[in-house]
N, C-alpha and C positions, 0 to 999 in steps of 0.2 A: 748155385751162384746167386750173390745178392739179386734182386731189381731191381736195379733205379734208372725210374721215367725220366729224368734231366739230362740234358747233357754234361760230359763232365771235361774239364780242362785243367790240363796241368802248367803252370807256370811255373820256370826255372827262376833261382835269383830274385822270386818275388817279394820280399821283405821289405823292401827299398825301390823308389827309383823309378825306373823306366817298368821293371816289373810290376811292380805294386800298380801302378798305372793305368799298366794292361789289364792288371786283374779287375779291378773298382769297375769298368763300364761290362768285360764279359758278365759280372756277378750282376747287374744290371738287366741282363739280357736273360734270366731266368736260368745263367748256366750255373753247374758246382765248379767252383773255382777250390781247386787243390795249391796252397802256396808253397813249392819247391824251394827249401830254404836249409844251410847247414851249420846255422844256430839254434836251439830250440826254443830258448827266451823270443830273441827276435821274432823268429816265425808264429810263435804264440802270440805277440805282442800283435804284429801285422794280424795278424785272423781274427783278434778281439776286436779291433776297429772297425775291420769291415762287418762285422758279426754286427755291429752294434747299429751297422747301418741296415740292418735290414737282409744281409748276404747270405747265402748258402756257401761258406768260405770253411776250406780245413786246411792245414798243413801235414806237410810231411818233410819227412830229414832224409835231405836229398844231396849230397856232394857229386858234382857233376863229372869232376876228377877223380871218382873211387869208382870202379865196375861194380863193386858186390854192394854199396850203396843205390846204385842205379839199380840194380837186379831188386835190391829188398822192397822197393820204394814203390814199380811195378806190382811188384806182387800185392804190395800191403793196396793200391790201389784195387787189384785185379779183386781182391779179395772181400774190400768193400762195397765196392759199388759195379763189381761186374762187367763194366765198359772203361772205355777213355774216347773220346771224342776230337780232343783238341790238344797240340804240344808246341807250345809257346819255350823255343830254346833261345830266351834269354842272359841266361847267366854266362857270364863272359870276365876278362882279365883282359889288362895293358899294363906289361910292367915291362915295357922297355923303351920307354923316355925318351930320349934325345940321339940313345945310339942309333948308327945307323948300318946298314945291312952288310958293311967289309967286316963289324967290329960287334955284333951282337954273337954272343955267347953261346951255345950250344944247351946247356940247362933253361936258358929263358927260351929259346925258341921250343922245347919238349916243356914245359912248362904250359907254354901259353897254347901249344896245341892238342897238348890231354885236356885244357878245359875248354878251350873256347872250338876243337874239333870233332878229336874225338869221342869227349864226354856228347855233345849232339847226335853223332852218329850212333853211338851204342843208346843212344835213348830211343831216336826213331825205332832203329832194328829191335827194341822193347815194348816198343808201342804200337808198331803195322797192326803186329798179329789182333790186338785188340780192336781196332781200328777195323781191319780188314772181318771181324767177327761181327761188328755191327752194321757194317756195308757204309760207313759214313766215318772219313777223316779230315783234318785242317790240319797242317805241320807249318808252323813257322818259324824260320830261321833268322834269329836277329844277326844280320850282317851289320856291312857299314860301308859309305862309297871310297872309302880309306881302301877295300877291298874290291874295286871296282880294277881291272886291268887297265881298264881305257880312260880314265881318270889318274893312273900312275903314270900311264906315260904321256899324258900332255903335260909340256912342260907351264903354258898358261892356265895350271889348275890352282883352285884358289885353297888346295892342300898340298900343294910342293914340296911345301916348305917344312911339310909333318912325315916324319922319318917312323918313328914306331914299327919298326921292318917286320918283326917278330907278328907281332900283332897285324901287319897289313896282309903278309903270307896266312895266317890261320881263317880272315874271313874271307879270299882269296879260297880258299880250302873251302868254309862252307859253302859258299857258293857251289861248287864244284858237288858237293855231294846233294844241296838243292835239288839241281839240275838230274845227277843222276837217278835219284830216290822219286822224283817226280816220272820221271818215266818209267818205272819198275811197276807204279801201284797208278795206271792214268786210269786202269779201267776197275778201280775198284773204289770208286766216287771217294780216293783220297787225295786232296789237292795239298801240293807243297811249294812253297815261296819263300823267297828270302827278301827280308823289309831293313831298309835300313833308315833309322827314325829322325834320321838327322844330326846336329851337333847339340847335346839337350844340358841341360844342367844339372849334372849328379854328381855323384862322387870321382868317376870317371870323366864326365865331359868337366866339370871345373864350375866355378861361380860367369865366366865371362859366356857363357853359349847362351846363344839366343832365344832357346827352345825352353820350354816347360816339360817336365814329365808327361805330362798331360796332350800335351800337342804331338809330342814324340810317340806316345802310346795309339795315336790314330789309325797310320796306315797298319802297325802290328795286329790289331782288332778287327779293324777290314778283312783284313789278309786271314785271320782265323774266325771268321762268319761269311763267309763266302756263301752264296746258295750254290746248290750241285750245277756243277757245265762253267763255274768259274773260273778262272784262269790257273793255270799250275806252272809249276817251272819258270818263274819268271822272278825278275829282282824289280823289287818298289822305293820310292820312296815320293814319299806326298801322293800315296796313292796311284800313282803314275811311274809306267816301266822304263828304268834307267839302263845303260849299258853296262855289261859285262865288264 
């Protein structure tokens, strides 16, 4: 099995966006940033930038929605570089707009939860075992306070008014598996959280959000450079733990 002295991190969805984000400051931090991406142009494009800046950046072709894609994606990492250190589950889907939870559809709702739940889930359970081989993990679960329980049912929340039901149940769900997977691995110095980055401006949040990629990418980096006895199981946002 290869050596490699670096840490190494995987980024889901990194090509773009709030991904790419995450990636620029961990590459920063002396880590190999792996961009988990299900273009090959795009993902090559994104790794030649960061390349240029100076990065330890590779890609890999990673659909979060395909199990035997997750399975190859592991391996070709396992096979390189012998560890995984860090799994930033970014990549994500909102395709269900304006319906709301009497009237969304049954293919959007198995849709948005093969990627935005399950595709996470079957990644951790790909990556413990790595994780757990080098005695040192960070898992981070890009949620969202869309996903938050106790923010759906005040009715003076200042997301009310945002229906995306499909989408509010799947980070809802991660959450839920956060929680769980953090206490399955507390004593095997693997910390896992779930950050959610705010309202940011990408393809998804829209041109009017207030946020920067860059801003939104904060508490995600935090949250996957923690030193050991850091916090786990817990949901962030601004760095700071919000309700369930």
């Amino acid at each position: 099995m290869p050596d490699h002295d670096k840490r190494v991190a995987l980024v889901t969805g990194a090509n773009r966006g709030i991904g790419y984000a995450i990636s620029r400051p961990l590459g920063q931090q002396n880590i190999t940033v792996i961009l988990g991406t299900r273009d090959p142009n795009k993902g090559a494009a994104a790794c030649s930038r960061l390349q240029r800046e100076g990065l330890e950046v590779h890609f890999e072709l990673l659909d979060v929605a395909d199990e035997k894609s997750i399975k190859s994606a592991i391996e070709n990492i396992r096979a390189q570089f012998g560890r995984l250190d860090i799994l930033v589950n970014n990549a994500g889907i909102m395709i269900d707009g304006e319906v709301d939870a009497r009237n969304v559809d049954q293919e959007t709702i198995q849709q948005t939860l093969q990627t935005n739940v399950i595709g996470p889930l079957l990644l951790c359970q790909h990556c413990i075992p790595l994780m757990k081989a080098g005695g040192y993990g960070r898992i981070v679960n890009m949620s969202s306070t869309l996903g938050s329980l106790t923010d759906m049912a005040d009715p003076g929340s200042g997301y009310a008014s945002v229906r995306t039901p499909a989408y509010r149940l799947s980070k809802a769900a991660l959450n839920c598996i956060t929680t769980l997977l953090a206490k399955e691995v507390r004593d095997d110095n693997i910390l896992i959280n779930s950050a959610c980055p705010g309202w940011v401006r990408t393809d998804m949040g829209g041109d009017h959000a207030p946020l920067t990629p860059e801003q939104g990418a904060d508490t995600p980096v935090w949250l996957a450079t923690l030193p050991d006895g850091g916090p786990t199981g817990g949901f962030y946002r601004e760095r700071t733990l919000i309700p369930w």
